[in-house]
VOGU-3710 file (C-alpha; in Angstrom, 3 decimals, decimal comma):
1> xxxxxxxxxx> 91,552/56,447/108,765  92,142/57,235/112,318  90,039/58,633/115,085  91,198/60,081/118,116  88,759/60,473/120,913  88,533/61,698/124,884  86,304/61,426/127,484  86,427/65,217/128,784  84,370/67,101/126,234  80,487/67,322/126,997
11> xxxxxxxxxx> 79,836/69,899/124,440  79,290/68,513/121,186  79,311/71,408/118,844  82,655/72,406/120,181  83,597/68,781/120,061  83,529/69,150/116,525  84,758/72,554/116,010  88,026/71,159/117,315  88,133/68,474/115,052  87,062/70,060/112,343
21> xxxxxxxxxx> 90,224/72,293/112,869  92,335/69,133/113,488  91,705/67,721/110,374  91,853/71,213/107,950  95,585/71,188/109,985  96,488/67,590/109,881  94,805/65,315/106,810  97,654/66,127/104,788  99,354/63,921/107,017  96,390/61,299/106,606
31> xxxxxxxxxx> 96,652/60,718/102,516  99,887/62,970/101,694  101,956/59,953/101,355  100,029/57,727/99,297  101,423/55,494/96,445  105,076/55,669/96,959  106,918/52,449/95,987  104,505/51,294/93,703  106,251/50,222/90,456  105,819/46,704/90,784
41> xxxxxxxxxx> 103,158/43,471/91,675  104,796/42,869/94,639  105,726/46,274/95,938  103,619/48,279/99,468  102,505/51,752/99,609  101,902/54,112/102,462  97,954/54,012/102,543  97,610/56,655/105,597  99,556/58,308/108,254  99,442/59,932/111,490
51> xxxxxxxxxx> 101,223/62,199/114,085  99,807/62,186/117,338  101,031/65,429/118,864  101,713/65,726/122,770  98,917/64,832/125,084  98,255/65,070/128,761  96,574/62,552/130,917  95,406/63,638/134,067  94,358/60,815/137,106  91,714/58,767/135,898
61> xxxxxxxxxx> 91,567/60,605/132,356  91,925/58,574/129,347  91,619/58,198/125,384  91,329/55,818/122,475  93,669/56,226/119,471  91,377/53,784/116,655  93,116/52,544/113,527  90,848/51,541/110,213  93,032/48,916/108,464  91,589/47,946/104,886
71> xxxxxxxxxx> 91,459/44,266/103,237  94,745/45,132/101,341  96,777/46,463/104,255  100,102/44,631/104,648  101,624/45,838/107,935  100,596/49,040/110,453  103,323/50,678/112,400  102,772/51,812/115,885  105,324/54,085/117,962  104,428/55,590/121,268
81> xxxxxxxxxx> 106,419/57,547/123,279  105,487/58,691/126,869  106,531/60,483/129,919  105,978/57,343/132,381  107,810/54,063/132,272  106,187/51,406/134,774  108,909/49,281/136,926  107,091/45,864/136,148  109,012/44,631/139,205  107,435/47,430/141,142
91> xxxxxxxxxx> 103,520/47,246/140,301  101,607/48,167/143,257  97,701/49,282/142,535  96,394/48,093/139,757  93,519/51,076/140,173  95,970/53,965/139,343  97,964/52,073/136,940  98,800/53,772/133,448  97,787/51,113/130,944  97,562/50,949/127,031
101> xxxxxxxxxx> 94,395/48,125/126,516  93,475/47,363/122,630  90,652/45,446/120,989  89,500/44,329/117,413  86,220/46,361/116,419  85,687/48,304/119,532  86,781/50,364/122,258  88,552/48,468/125,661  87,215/48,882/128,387  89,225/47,672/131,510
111> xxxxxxxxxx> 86,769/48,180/134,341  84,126/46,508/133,703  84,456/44,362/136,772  85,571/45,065/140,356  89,255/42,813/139,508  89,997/44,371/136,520  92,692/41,896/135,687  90,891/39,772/133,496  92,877/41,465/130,536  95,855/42,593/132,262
121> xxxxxxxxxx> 99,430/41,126/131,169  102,213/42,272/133,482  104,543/42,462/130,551  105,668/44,670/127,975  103,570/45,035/124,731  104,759/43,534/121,898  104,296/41,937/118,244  103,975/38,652/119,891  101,196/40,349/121,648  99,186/40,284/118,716
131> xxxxxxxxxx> 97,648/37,397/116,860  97,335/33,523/118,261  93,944/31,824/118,509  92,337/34,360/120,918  89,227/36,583/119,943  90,428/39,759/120,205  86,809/41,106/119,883  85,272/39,439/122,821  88,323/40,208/125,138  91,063/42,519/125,377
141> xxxxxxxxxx> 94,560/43,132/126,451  96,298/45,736/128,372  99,626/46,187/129,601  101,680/48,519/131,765  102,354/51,667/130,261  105,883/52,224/128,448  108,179/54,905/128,046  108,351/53,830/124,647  106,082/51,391/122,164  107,517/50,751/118,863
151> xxxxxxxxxx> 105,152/47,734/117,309  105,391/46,215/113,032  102,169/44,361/112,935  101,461/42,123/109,497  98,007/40,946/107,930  99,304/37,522/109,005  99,257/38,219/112,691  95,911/40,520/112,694  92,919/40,725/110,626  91,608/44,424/108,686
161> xxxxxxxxxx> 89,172/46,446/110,533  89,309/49,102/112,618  91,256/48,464/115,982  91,374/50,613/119,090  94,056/51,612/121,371  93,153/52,784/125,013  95,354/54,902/126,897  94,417/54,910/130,531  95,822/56,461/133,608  94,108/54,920/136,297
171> xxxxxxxxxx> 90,765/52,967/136,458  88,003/51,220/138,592  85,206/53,172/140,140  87,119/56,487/140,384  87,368/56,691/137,238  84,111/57,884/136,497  83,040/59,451/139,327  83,059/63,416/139,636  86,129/64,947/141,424  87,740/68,960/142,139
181> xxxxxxxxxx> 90,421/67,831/141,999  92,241/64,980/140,946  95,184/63,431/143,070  97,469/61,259/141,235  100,100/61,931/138,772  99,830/62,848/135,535  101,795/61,208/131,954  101,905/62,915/128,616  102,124/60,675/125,218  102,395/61,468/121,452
191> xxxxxxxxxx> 103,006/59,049/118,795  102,442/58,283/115,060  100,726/55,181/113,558  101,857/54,003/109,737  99,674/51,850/107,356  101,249/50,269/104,338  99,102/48,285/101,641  99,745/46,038/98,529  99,282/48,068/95,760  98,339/45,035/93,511
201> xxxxxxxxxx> 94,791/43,978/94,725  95,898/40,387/93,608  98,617/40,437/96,275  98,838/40,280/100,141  101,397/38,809/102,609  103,267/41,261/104,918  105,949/41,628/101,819  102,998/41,908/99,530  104,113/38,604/97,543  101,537/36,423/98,000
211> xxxxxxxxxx> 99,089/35,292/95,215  95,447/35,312/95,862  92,945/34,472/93,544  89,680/35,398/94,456  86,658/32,599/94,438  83,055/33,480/93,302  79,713/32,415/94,333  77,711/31,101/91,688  73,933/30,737/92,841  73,366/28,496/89,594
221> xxxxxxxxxx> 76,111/26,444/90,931  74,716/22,953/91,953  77,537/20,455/93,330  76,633/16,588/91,561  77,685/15,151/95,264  76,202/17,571/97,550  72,463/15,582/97,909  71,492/18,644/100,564  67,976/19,034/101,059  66,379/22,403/101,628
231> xxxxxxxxxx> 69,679/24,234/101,522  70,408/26,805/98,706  73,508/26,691/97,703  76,355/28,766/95,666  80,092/27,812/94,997  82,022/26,804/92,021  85,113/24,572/91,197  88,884/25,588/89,837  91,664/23,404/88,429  95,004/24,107/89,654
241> xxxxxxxxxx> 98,275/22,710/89,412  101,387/23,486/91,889  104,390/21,909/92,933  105,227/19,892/95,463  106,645/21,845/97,866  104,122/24,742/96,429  101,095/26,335/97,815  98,186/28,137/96,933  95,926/30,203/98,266  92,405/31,689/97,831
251> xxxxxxxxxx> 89,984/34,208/99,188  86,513/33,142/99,538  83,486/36,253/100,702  80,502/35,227/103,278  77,758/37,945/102,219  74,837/36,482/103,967  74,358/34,236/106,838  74,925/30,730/106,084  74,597/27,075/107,666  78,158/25,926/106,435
261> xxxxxxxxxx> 80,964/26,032/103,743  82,390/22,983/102,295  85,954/22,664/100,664  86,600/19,676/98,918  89,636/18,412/96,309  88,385/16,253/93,307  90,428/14,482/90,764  93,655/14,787/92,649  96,696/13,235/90,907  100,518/13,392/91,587
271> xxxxxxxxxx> 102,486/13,406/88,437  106,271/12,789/88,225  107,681/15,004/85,554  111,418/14,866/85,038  113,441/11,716/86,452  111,021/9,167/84,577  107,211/9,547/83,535  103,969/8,876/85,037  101,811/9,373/87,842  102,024/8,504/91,332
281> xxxxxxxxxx> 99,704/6,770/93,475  97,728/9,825/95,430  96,629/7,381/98,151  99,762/7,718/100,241  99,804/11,546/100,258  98,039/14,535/101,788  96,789/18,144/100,319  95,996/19,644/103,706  93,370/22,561/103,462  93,945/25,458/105,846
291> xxxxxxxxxx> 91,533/27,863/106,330  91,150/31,458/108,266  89,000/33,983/108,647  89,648/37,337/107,795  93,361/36,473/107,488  96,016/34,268/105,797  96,368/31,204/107,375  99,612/29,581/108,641  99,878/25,881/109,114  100,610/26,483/112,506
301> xxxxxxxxxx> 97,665/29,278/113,063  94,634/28,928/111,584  90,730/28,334/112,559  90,024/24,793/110,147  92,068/22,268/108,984  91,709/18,981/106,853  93,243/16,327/104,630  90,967/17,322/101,417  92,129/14,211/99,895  90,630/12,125/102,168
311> xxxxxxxxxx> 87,610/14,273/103,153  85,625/17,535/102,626  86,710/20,556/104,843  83,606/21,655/106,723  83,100/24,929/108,768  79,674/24,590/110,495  77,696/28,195/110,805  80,654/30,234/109,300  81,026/33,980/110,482  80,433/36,874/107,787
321> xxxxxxxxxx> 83,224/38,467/105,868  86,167/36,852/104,320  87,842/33,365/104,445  91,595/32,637/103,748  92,257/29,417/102,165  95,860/27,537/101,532  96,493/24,540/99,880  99,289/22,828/100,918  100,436/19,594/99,922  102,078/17,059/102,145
331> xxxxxxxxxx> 103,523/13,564/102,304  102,140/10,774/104,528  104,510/8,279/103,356  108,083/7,601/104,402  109,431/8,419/100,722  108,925/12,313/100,919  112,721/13,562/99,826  112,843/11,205/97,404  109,324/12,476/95,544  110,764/16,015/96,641
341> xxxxxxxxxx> 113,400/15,221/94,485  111,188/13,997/91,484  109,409/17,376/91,436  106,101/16,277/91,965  103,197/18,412/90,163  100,081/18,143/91,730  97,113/18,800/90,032  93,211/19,155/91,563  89,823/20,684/91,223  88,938/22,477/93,985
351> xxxxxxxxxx> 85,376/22,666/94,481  83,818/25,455/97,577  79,956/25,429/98,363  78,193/28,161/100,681  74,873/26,614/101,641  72,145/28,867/103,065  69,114/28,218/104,600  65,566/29,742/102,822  65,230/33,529/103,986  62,835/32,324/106,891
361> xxxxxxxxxx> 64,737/29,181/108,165  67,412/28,653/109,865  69,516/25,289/111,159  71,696/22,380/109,961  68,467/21,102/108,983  66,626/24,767/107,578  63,671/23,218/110,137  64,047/26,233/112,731  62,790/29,961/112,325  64,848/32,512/111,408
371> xxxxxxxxxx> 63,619/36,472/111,874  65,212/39,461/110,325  64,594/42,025/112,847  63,927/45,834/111,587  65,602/48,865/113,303  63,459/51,959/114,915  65,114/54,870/116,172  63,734/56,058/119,414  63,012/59,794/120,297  65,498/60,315/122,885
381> xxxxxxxxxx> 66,725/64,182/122,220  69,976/64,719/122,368  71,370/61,089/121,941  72,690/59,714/118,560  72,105/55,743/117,795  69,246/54,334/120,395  67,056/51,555/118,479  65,232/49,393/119,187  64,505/46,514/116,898  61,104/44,347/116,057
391> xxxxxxxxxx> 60,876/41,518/113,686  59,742/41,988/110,212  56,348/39,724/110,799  52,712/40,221/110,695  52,348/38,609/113,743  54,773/41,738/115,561  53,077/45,398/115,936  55,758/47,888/115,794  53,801/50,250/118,334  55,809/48,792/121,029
401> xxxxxxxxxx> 59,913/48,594/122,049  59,072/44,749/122,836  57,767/41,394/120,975  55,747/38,710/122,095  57,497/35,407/121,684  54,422/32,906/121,378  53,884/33,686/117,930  57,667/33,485/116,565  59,123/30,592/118,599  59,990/27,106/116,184
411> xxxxxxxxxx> 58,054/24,077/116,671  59,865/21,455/114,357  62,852/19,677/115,926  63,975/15,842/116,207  64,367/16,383/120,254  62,777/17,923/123,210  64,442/21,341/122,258  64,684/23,897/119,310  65,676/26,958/118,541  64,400/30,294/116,950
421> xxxxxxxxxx> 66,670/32,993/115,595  66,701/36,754/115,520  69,039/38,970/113,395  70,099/42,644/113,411  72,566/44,956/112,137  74,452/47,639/114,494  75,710/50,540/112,175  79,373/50,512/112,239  79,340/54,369/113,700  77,339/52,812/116,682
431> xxxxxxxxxx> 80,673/50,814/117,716  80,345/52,494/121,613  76,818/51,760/122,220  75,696/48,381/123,937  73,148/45,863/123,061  70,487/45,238/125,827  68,546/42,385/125,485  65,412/41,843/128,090  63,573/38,798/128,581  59,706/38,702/130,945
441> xxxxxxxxxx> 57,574/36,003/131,228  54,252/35,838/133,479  55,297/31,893/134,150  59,229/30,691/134,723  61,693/31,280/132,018  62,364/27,441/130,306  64,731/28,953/127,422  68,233/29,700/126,715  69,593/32,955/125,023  73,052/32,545/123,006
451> xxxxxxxxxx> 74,584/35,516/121,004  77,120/35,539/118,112  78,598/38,266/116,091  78,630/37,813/112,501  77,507/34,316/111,796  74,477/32,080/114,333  75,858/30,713/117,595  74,796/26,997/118,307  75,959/25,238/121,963  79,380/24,357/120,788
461> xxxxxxxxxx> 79,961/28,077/119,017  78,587/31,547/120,354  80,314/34,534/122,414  77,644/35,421/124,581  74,743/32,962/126,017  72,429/33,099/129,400  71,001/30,117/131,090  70,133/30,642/134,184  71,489/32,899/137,308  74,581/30,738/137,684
471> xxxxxxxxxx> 74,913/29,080/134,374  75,782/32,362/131,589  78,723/35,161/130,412  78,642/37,077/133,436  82,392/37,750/134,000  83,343/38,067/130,828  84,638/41,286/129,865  81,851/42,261/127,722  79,176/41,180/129,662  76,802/42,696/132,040
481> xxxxxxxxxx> 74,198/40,875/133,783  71,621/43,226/135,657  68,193/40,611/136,177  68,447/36,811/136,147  65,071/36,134/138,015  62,847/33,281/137,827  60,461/35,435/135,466  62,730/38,244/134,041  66,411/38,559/132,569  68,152/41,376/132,137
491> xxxxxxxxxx> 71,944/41,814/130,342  74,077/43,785/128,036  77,037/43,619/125,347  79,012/46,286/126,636  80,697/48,327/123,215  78,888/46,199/120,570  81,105/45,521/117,410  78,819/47,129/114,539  78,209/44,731/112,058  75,758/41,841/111,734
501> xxxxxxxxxx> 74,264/40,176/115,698  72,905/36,898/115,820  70,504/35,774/118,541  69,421/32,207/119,221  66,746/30,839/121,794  67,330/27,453/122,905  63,756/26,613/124,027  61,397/23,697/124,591  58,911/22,621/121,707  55,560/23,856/122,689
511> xxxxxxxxxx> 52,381/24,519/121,073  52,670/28,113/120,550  49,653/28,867/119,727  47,792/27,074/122,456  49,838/28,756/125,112  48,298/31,385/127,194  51,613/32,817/128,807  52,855/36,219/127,963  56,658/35,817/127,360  57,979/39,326/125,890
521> xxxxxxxxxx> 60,983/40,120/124,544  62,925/43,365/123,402  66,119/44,174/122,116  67,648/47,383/121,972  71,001/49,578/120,931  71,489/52,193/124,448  74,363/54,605/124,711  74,917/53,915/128,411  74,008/51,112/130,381  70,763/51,216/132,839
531> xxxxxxxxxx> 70,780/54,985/131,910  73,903/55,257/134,306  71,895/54,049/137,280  70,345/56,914/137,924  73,566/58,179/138,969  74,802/59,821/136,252  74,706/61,339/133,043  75,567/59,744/129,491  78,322/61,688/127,807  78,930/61,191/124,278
541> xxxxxxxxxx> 82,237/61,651/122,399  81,944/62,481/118,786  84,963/61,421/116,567  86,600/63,656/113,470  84,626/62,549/110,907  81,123/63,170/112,831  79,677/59,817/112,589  80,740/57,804/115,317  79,321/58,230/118,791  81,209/56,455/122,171
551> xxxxxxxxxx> 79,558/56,772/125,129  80,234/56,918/129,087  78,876/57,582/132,124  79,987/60,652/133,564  78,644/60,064/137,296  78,142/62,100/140,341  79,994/62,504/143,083  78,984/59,783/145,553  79,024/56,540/142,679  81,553/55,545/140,058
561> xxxxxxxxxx> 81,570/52,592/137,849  81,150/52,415/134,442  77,628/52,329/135,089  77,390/54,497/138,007  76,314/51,439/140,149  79,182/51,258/142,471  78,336/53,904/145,708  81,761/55,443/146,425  80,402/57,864/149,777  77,231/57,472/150,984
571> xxxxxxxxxx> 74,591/60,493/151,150  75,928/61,655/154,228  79,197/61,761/153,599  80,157/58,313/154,981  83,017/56,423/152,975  82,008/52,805/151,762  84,640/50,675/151,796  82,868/48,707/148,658  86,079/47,570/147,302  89,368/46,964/148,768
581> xxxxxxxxxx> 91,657/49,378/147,542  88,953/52,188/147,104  88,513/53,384/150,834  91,805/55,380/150,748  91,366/57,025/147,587  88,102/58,373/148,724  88,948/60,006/151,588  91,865/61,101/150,024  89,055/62,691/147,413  86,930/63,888/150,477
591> xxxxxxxxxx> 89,987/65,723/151,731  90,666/67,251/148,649  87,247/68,565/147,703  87,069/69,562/151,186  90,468/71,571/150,934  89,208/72,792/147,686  86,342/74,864/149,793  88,561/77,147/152,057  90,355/78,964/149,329  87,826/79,676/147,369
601> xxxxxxxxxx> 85,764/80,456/150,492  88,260/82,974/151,338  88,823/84,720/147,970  85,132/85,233/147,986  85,564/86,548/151,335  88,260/88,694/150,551  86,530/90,203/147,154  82,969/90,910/149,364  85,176/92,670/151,784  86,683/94,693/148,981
611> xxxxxx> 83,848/95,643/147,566  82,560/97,325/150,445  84,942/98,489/152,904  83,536/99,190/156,784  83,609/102,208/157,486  83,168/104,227/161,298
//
């Protein structure tokens, strides 16, 4: 499925209308050419296609092209061709640069900061673009714009979901901000995207020819060696057999929140089967264990690794979704050709565990609190998706946005410090609103706040965390900072991924119950950050299929900013030279607007004059 969305429509119903219209004229295109080449195990089909047609982009306009790629996709196609080809030797403002920026699970957003190079690769897009060990949902990439973009992405390179492309002609503070008329040039685009899939659900690889056999979760399942207390676990064990210069690999699913997985090999033995008979010692010899989420893994790209012969595999607080796991086995010794040449069979029980935590607890340990938080929708007219959210507790009323802490906050740890979690779920059409979390206190803040999406963050693992003023994620693309006070913090996840949030306060152990500060917190899904300063309004887009909502600030004509929160020309007129690079561009605006005045003062002129003559 794809979804292509604007920023210049305000009005919703027509919003739709026009989509509505795109997609009685163009879903043919969307499912037309399903299952073609389908008539064997190993064979792709065309899951969805589509043609872009011819688009303008005015200064400072832009738009997102977003791409839903299933579990069973093998490769999407991407070819853009545009008006505009950048000199990359030649680069002069980055400000009114056309750009393409993309991100895994939610829109880019380039201009978040004043430098708005934190993303920015002077280089042309590519495949090689794609993939590596970066997190391409906390950052993004963007590149100068190309006459022509012709990208063959695999499943081995990125993971399914939906990705977004942005298409940008110009940004910073301008590009918000209210103009007459825009000065700059303009680029026109079209394009068509291609997904192809494995027809055989058994079967993924970008040639659709690798074997995957799926592992279950059996709650019954109790592992002989795990000797975990107050963990629930689930997992199961499978013999298989491959050669020596074989693999294998499985898929393993994360449903809930859990405290860690655990891969381990039993009864491994290495048996010699045609040059003479029996087994070889298994001592001397490795089956490494590779492991990925949401991906295959390679042995030279993937997120855990370990020698399961010598020692469990063990991902601490793993993220939701689904894991990727290889078996592949490998010499240590100095006599690997000559066992090569034996043709080795390797045989093993793989055993996988998923331990969990009891519904309340949380922790290595299941000693720390762990709150499910509930979702109420707040009665703003006119805007789709603001919640709030309020743990399910009978220590919480719901008759307020925010929750007192005292009440919730851990008190069992082996140090000075524990933590206390909070999880919520952002629906997957709220993709392009942002998560503000707010933090008061009548005495001095003492805790920590650290956010992770999909699985709980701990010091060594989280995306998002706030310490103090100086010590947090402020300058990250993602992350807004608005309050970091002694008594108050203040901060948002701009374009929250929808899916599952965890949020973990570090905090000192305290009697809660004997303390008589008020230490409040609230949590909260908004359309547009700090309600566009005041400066602004909140414009929604709405995409084809009328259930996703992105959001911007459309501001007025004295601030710009994503947020509004940047004054461009003071209230009487005066140009602030807030940013270097900006001063020019707004007088050039000035002039314009300005020039804008006298012909239309004139026509009016001329039309009063015509409508009633002097006559002597």
């Amino acid at each position: 499925m794809f979804l292509i969305l604007g920023h210049s429509c305000s009005n919703l119903f027509l919003v739709f209308l026009v989509f509505t219209v795109t997609c009685f004229s163009s879903c043919w295109v969307l499912y037309g050419e399903q299952v073609q080449g389908g008539d064997g195990p190993h064979k792709s089909a065309t899951l969805s296609s589509f043609i872009y047609a011819t688009t303008v982009l005015k200064p400072y306009e832009w738009r997102y092209i977003s791409v839903d790629l299933p579990p069973w996709f093998s490769s999407v196609t991407i070819a853009l061709e545009s008006s505009i080809g950048v000199d990359l030797k030649r680069i002069g403002k980055v400000s009114t640069l056309p750009m393409i920026c993309f991100r895994e699970g939610s829109p880019p957003l380039p201009d978040v900061y004043n430098t708005s190079l934190t993303g920015l690769v002077i280089d042309r897009i590519s495949n090689s673009s794609f993939g590596g060990s970066q997190d391409l949902q906390m950052v993004e990439k963007c590149y100068p714009m190309q006459k022509s973009v012709s990208l063959m992405l695999t499943n081995e390179q990125i993971r399914p979901g939906i990705w977004y492309f942005g298409l940008f002609n110009g940004i910073g503070p301008l590009r918000t901000q209210s103009k007459m008329i825009n000065r700059g040039h303009s680029y026109s685009f079209s394009g068509n995207i291609t997904v192809e899939g494995c027809t055989n659900s058994a079967m993924l690889g970008k040639f659709c020819n690798q074997t995957i056999s799926l592992l279950s979760c059996s709650d019954t399942y109790i592992s002989p060696e795990s000797g975990i207390a107050n963990m629930t676990p689930c997992g199961g064990t499978e013999e298989s057999c491959l050669d020596v210069a074989g693999s294998k690999v499985y898929s393993l699913d994360v449903v809930s929140i859990a405290e860690k997985i655990i891969i381990t090999a039993l009864n491994i033995t290495f048996t010699q089967s045609q040059r003479s008979n029996g087994a070889i010692n298994s001592s001397g010899h490795s089956l490494m264990c590779y492991v990925r989420h949401g991906t295959l893994p390679q042995p030279q790209l993937y997120d855990y690794s370990a020698d399961i012969n010598r020692s469990p595999l063990v991902i601490p607080l793993p993220r939701l979704g689904r894991w990727y796991i290889k078996i592949l086995p490998a010499n240590l010794s100095e006599g690997t050709s000559a066992i090569q040449e034996m043709n080795t069979t390797i045989c093993y029980s793989l055993e996988w565990q998923v331990l969990r935590c009891p519904a309340d607890k949380a922790g290595l340990n299941c000693t720390t609190a762990k709150y499910t938080l509930q979702t109420f929708l707040k009665r703003t007219p006119y805007v789709a998706f603001e919640s709030y959210y309020l743990p399910i507790s009978g220590e919480v009323s719901s008759g307020s946005a925010s929750f007192p802490l005292g009440p919730l906050l851990s008190n069992s740890s082996d140090g000075d410090y524990t933590w206390t979690f909070f999880l919520l779920d952002i629906p997957d059409g709220a993709a392009g609103g942002n998560i503000h979390v707010r933090v008061t206190s009548e005495a001095k803040i003492s805790g920590e706040i650290y956010a992770r999406y999909g699985g709980f963050p701990s010091l060594s693992n989280w995306d998002y965390f706030y310490s103090n003023s100086t010590s947090n994620s402020n300058g990250s693309m993602f992350f807004k900072l608005y309050d970091a006070s002694d008594k108050s913090v203040s901060f948002y996840i701009i374009y929250a991924r929808g899916g599952t949030w965890s949020f973990g306060l570090r905090h000192p152990i305290s009697n809660r119950h004997s303390s008589t500060v008020e230490t409040t917190m609230s949590i909260s899904l908004e359309r547009c950050p700090e309600k566009c300063s005041l400066h602004g309004s909140c414009k929604s887009v709405l995409d084809s299929s009328g259930l996703t909502f992105y959001s911007f600030c459309d501001c007025d004509r004295l601030n710009g900013g994503f947020d509004c929160s940047v004054e461009l020309v003071s209230s009487s007129g005066q140009v602030l030279k807030t940013h270097v690079g900006q001063m020019w561009q707004s007088i050039s605006l000035i002039g314009s607007n300005a020039a804008a005045l006298f012909p239309a003062y004139w026509a009016l002129r001329h039309k009063v004059i015509l409508a009633n003559p002097v006559t002597s």
